[in-house]
N, C-alpha and C positions, 0 to 999 in steps of 0.2 A: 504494500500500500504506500504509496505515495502522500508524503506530507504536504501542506500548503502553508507557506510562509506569510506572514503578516507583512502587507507593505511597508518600507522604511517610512516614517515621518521625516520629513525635510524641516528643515527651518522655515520654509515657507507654509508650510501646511500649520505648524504651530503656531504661526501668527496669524494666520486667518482664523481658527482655533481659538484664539486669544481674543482678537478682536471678537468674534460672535457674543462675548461675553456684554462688551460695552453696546448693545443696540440699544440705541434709542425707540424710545415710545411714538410713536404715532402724532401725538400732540407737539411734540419737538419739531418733527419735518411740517405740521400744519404751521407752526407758528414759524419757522424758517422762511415757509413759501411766503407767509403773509409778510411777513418784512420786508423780504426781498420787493415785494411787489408794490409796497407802498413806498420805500426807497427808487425804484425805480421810475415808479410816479413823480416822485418832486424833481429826480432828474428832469424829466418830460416837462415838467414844468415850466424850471430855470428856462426850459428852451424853447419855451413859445407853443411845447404839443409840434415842433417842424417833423416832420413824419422822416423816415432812413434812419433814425438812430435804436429802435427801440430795443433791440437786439445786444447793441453798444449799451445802453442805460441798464437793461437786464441783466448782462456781467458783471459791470461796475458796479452796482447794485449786493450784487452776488456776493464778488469779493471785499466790500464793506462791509455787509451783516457778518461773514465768516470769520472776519479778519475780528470783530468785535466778541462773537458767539467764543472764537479763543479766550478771547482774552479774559472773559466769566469762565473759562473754562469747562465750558459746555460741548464745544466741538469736538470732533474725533476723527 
């Protein structure tokens, strides 16, 4: 009979593994979106509502809630 070896764990596999542990709730990504979205908004604002940026406002956006969501250390 032939035995059957357990897959090696990687160091990768243990940090995905690891990270599962810190998932966030539901309510986090709701409240993420909504910042982002109302940040985005006042972008649009500053600028008139000129249509072509909205895309541009949505990242910057993005990376100011994220970059703040660290710094409470909430992020991950």
């Amino acid at each position: 009979m032939t035995s059957i070896k357990a897959p090696r764990v990687t160091k990768a596999a243990r940090t995905v593994r690891s990270s599962r542990a810190r998932i966030l709730p539901p309510s986090f990504h709701e409240d993420r979106r909504a910042s982002i979205a109302e940040a985005a908004y006042f972008k649009a604002q500053r600028r008139g509502f000129a249509p072509g940026h909205e895309l541009e406002d949505w990242l910057a956006a993005e990376e100011e809630v994220d970059q703040r969501l660290m710094g409470e250390g909430r992020a991950s």
